[in-house]
TORFITI-211129 format. One line per 4 residues: number of its first residue (from 1); their letters; for each residue x, y, z of N, C-alpha, C. Coordinates in steps of 0.1 Angstrom, whole numbers, plus 5000, padded with zeros to 4 digits. Layout:
NUM = A = X Y Z X Y Z X Y Z ~ ...
***
This chain:
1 = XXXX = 7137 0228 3478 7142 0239 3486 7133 0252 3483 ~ 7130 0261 3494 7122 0269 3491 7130 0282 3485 ~ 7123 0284 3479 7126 0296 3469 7120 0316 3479 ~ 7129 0323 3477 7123 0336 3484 7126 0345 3472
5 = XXXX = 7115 0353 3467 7116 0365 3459 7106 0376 3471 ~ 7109 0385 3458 7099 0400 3462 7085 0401 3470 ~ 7077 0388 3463 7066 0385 3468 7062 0375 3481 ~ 7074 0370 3485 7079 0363 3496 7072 0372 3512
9 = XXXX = 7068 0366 3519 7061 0377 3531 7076 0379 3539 ~ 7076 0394 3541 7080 0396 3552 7093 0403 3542 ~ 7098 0403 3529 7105 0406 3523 7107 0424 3521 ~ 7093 0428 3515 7092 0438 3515 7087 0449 3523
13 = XXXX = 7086 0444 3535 7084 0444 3552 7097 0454 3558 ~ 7109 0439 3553 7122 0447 3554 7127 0456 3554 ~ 7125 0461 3539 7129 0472 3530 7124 0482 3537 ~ 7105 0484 3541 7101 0492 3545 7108 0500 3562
17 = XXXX = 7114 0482 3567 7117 0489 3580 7130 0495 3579 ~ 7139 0492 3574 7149 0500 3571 7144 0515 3568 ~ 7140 0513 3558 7135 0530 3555 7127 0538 3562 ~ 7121 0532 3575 7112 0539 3589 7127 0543 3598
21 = XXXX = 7131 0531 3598 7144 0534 3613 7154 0541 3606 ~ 7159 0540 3591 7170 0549 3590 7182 0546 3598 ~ 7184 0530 3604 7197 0528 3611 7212 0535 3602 ~ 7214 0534 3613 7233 0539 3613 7239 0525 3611
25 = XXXX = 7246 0522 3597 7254 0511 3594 7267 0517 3592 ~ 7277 0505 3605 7290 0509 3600 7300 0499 3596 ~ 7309 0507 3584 7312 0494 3577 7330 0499 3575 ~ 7337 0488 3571 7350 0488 3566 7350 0478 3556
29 = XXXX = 7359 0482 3543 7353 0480 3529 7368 0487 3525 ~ 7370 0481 3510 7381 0487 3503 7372 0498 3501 ~ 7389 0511 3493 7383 0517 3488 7378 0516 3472 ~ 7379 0507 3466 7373 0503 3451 7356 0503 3454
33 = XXXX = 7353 0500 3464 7338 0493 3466 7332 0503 3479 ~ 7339 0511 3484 7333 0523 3494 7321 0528 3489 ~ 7323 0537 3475 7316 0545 3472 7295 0541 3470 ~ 7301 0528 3463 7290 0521 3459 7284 0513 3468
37 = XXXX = 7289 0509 3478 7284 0505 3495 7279 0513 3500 ~ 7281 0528 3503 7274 0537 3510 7258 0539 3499 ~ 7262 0543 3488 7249 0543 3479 7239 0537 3478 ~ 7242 0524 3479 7232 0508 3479 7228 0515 3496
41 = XXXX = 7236 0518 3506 7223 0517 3522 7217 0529 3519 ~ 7222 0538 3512 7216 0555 3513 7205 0551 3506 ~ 7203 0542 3494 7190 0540 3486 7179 0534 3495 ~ 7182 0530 3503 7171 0520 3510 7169 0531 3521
45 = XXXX = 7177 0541 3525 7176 0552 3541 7183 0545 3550 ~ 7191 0537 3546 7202 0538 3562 7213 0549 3560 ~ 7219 0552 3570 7225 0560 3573 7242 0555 3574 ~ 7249 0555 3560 7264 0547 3568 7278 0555 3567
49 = XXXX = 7287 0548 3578 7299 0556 3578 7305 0546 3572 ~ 7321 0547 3570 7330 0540 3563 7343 0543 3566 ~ 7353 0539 3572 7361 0536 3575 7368 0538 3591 ~ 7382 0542 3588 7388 0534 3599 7396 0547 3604
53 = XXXX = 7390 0557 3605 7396 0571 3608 7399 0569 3626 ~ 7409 0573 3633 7411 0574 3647 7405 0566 3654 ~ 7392 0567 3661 7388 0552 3671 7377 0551 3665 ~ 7371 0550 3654 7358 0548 3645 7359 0532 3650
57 = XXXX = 7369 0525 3648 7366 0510 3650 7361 0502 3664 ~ 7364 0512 3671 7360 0510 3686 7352 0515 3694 ~ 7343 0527 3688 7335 0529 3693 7318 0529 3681 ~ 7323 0530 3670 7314 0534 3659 7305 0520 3662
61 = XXXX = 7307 0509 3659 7303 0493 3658 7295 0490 3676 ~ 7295 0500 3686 7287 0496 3698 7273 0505 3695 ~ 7278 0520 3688 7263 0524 3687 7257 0522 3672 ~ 7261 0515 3662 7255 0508 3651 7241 0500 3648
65 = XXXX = 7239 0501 3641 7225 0487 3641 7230 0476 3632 ~ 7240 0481 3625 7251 0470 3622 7259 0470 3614 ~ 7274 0466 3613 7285 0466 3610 7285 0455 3601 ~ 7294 0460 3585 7299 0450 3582 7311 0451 3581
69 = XXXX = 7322 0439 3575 7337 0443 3575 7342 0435 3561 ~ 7346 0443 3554 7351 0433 3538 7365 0436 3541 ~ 7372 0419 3542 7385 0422 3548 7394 0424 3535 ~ 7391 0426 3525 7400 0437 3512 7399 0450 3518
73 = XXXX = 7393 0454 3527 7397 0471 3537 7410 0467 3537 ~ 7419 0457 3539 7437 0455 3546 7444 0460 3534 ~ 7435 0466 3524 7443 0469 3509 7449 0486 3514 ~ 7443 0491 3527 7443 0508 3525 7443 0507 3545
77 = XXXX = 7443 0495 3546 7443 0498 3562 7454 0484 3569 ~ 7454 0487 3582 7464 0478 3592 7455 0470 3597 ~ 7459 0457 3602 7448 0446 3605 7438 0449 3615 ~ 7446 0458 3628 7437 0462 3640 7427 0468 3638
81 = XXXX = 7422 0477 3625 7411 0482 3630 7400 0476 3627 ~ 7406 0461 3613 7391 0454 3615 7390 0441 3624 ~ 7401 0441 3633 7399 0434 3644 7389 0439 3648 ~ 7396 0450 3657 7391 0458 3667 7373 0463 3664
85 = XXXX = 7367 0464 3650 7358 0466 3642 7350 0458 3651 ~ 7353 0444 3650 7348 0428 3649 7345 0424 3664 ~ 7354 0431 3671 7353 0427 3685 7345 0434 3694 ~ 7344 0445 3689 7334 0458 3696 7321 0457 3690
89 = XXXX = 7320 0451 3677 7305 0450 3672 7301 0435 3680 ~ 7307 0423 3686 7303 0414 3694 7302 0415 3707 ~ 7316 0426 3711 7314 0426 3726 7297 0436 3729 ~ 7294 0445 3713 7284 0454 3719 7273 0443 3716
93 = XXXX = 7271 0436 3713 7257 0427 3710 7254 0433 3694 ~ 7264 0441 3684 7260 0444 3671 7256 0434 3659 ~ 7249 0433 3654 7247 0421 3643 7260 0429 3634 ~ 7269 0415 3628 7278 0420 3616 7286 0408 3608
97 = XXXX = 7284 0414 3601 7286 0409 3583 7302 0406 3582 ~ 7305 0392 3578 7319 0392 3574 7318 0392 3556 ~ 7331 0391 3551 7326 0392 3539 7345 0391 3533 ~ 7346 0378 3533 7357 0374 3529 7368 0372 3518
101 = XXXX = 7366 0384 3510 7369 0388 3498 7384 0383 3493 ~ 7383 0373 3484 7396 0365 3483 7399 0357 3489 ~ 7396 0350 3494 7397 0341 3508 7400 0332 3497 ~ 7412 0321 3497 7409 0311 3493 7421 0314 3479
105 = XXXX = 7423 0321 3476 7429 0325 3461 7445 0328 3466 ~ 7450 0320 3479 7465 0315 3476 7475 0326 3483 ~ 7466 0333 3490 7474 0344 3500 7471 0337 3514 ~ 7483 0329 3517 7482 0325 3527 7483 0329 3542
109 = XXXX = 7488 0342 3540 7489 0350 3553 7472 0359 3554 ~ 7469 0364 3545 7455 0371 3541 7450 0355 3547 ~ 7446 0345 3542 7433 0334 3547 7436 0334 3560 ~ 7451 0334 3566 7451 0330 3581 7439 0341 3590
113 = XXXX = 7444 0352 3585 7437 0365 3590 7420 0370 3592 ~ 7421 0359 3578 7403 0363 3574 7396 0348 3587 ~ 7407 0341 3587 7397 0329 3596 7401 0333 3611 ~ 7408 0340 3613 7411 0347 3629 7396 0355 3632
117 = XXXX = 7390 0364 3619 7383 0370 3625 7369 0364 3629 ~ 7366 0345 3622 7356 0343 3626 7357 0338 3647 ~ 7367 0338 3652 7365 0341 3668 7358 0351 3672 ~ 7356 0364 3666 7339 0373 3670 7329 0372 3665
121 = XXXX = 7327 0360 3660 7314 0356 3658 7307 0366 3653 ~ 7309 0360 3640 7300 0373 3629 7281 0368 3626 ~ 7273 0374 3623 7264 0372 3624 7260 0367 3613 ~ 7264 0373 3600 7266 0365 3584 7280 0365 3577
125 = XXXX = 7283 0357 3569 7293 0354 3564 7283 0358 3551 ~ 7291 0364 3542 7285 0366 3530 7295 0363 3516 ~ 7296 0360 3503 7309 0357 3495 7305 0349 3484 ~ 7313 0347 3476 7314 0340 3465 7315 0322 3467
129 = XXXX = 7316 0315 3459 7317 0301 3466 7330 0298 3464 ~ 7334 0301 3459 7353 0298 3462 7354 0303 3474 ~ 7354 0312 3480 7357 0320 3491 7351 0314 3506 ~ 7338 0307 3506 7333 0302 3511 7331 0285 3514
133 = XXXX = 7342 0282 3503 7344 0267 3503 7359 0267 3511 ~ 7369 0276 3508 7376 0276 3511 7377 0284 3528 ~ 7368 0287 3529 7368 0295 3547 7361 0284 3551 ~ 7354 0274 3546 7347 0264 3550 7356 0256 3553
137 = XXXX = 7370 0250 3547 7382 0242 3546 7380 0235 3532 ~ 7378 0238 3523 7377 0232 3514 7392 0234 3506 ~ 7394 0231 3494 7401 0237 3485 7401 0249 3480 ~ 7412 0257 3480 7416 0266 3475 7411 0273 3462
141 = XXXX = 7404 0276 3452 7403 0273 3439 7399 0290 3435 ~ 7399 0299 3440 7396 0314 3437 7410 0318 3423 ~ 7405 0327 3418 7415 0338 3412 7412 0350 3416 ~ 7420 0353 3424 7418 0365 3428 7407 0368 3437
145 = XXXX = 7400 0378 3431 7387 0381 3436 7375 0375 3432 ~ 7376 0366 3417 7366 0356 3411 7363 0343 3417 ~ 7352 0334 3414 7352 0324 3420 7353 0314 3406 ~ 7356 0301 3406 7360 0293 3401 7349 0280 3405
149 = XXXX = 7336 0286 3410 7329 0274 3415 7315 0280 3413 ~ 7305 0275 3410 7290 0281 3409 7284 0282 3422 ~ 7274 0291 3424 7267 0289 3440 7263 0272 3441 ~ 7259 0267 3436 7253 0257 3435 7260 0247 3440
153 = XXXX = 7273 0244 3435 7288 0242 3441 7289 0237 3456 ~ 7284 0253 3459 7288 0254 3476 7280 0248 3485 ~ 7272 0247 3476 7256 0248 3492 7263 0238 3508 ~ 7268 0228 3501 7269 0219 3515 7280 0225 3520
157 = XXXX = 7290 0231 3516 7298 0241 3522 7298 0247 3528 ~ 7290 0254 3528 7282 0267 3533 7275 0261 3545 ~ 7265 0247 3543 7256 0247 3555 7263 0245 3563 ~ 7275 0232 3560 7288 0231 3573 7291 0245 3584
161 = XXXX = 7298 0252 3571 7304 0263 3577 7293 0271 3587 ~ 7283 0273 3585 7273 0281 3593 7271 0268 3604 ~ 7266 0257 3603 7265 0250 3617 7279 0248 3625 ~ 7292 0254 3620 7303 0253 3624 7307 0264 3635
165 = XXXX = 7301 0275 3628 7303 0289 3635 7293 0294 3637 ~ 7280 0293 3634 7265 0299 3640 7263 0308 3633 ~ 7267 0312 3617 7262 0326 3616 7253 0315 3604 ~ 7241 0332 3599 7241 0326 3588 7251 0326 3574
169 = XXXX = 7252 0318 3564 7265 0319 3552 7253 0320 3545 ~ 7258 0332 3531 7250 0336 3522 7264 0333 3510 ~ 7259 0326 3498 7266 0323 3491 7260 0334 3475 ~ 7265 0338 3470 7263 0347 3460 7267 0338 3445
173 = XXXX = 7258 0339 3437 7257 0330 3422 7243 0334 3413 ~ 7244 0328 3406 7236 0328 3393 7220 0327 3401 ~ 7220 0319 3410 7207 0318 3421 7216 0321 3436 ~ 7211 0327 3442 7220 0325 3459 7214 0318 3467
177 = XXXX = 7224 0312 3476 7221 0302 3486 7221 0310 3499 ~ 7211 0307 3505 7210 0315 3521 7211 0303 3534 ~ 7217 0298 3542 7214 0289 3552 7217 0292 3565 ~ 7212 0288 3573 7218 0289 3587 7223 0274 3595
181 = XXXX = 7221 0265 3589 7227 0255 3590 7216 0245 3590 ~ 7205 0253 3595 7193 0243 3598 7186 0238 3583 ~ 7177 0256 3578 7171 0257 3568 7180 0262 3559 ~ 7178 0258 3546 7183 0267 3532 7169 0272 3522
185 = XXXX = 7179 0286 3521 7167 0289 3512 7173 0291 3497 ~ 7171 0295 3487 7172 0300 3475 7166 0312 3469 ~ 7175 0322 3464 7170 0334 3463 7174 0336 3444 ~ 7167 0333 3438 7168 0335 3421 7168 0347 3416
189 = XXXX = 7176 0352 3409 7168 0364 3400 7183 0374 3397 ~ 7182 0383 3398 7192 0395 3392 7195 0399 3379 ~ 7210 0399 3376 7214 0402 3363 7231 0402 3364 ~ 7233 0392 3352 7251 0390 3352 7257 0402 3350
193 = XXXX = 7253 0417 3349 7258 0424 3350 7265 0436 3367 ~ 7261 0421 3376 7263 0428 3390 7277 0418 3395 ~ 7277 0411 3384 7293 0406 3379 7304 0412 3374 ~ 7298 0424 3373 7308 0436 3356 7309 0446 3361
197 = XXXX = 7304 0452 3376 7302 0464 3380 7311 0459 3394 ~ 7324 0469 3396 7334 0470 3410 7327 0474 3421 ~ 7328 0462 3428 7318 0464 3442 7305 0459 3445 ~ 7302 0453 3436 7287 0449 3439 7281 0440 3450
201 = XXXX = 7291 0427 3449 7290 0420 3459 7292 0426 3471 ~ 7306 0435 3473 7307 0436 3486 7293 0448 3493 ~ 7291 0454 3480 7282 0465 3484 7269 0456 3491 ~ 7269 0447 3483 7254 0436 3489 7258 0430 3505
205 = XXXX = 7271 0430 3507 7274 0431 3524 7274 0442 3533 ~ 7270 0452 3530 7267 0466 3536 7249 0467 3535 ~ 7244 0460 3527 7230 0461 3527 7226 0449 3535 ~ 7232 0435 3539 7225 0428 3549 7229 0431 3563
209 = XXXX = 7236 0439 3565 7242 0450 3577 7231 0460 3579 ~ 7222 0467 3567 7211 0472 3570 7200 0468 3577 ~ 7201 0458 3563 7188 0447 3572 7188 0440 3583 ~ 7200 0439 3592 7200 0431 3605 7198 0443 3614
213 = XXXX = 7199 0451 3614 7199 0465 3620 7184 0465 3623 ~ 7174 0461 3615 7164 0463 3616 7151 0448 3617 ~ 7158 0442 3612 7153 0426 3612 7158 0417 3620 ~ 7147 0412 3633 7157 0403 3640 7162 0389 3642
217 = XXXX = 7157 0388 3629 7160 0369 3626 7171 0369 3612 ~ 7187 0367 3619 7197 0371 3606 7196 0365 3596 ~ 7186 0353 3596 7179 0345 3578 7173 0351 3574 ~ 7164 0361 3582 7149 0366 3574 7161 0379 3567
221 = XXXX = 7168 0384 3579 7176 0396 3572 7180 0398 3559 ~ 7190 0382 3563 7196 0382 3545 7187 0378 3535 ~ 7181 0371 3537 7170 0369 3529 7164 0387 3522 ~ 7161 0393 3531 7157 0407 3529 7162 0415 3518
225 = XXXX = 7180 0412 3519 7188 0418 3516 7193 0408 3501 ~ 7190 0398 3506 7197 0391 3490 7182 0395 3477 ~ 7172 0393 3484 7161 0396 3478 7157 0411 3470 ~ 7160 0423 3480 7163 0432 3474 7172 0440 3461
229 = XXXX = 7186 0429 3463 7194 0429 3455 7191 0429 3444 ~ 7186 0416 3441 7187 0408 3430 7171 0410 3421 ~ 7162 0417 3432 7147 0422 3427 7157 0436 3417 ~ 7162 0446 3429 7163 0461 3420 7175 0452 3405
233 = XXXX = 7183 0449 3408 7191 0440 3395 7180 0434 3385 ~ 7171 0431 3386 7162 0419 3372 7154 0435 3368 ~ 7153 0446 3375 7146 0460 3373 7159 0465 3361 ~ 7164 0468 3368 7177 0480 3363 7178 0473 3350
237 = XXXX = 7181 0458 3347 7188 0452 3331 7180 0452 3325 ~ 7167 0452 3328 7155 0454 3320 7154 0464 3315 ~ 7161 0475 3318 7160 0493 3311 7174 0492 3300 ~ 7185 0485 3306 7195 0490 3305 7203 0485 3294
241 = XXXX = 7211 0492 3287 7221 0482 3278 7237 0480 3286 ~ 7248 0490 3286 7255 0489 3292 7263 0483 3306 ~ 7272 0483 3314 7274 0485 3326 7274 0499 3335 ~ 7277 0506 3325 7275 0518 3336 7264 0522 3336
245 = XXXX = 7255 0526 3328 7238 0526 3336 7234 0521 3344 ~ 7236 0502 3339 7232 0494 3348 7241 0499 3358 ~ 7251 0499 3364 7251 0503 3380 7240 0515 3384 ~ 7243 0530 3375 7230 0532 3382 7218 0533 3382
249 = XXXX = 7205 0526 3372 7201 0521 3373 7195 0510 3384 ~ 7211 0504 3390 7206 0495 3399 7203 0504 3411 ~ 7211 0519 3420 7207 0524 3427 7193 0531 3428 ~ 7188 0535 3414 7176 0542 3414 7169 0529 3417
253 = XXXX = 7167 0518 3411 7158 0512 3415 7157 0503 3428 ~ 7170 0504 3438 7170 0502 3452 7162 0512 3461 ~ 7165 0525 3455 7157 0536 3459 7141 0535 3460 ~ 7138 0527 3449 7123 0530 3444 7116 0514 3448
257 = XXX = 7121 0507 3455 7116 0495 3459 7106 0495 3472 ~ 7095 0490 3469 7086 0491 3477 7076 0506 3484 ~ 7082 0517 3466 7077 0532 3471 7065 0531 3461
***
């Protein structure tokens, strides 16, 4: 399986185009993980809003470069506006990010919900492998918001589910799995500290929202975006002792990637 880091062509390409275009990314997102989602695109120069204020969900996602939606937003919001989010970023032709936060960990009315919104065809699924095995149809096996399964776990999970729905599925782990059903890639590297810091994952779904905004092949995208991640993470733990540095640490050095 091929392997994509930093040095990968076309990787640090990404980063650069993001930071030329400066796209507008719009996202819905708890608010535990807002803060640090907006930070991760502002480090790279996209430009993002966040939430679900009056008709943001219906009009914000047609003039976007792309939307993502972490359906733990239902923690502070009503289900319509990340319908309605999901439907306007497909009906506009928007590239967007699903990101299925708990899926799988036994809230049965929540999984119905989170698999309704794959009918607008999201352009990546992004998540943990519990979460992804279980939106795949697998078994159940999440706590909560944790996963109970290694990326490694999922891989064939994952490729199903993406040749099932068309997007690509990004599985998040110790190494991440990137596929679109066809090819799989492997993306190595970071720091188990982006395990210990609220929001990280989902914040890494507001950054391949960046990158599709500006990249038009949504493997190369995520790839872009899982690559970036997990480059500024193996940066930041190498300075750092703590968790809280390391988070910012990890922004400074999203900032400083590829300058």
């Amino acid at each position: 399986m091929e392997e994509i880091t930093w040095e990968s062509p076309g990787i640090a390409d990404g980063i650069a185009a993001i930071r030329s275009a400066s796209p507008f990314v719009y996202g819905l997102t708890n608010y535990v993980a807002a803060n640090l989602s907006a930070n991760v695109l502002l480090a790279v120069g996209a430009g993002p809003a966040i939430g679900a204020a009056a008709d943001f969900p219906t009009v914000f996602p047609a003039g976007a470069g792309g939307v993502w939606i972490n359906t733990a937003a239902l923690i502070s919001n009503p289900a319509e506006p990340l319908v309605d989010a999901a439907r306007t970023a497909h009906a506009a032709g928007t590239p967007w990010v699903l990101d299925p936060v708990a899926a799988g960990a036994g809230a049965i009315e929540y999984d119905a919900f989170v698999k309704a919104l794959l009918d607008h065809r999201p352009t990546v699924i992004r998540g943990n492998a519990s979460e992804l095995v279980a939106l795949a149809g697998g078994d159940s096996t999440g706590k909560g918001v944790e996963t109970t399964l290694s990326s490694a776990d999922a891989t064939g999970a994952v490729e199903e589910l993406a040749r099932r729905t068309g997007a690509v599925v990004a599985v998040s782990g110790p190494t991440d799995y990137l596929t679109d059903g066809a090819r799989t890639v492997a993306v190595p590297g970071g720091d188990v500290r982006l395990t210990q810091v609220t929001g990280a994952g989902c914040s890494l779904g507001a950054l391949i929202a960046g990158a599709l905004a500006v990249v038009p092949d949504p493997l190369t995208a995520t790839a872009v975006a899982h690559v970036a991640f997990a480059t500024a993470a193996e940066r930041a733990g190498a300075r750092t002792t703590g968790t809280g540095s390391f988070a910012v640490a990890l922004l400074d050095e999203l900032s400083l990637l590829g300058t």
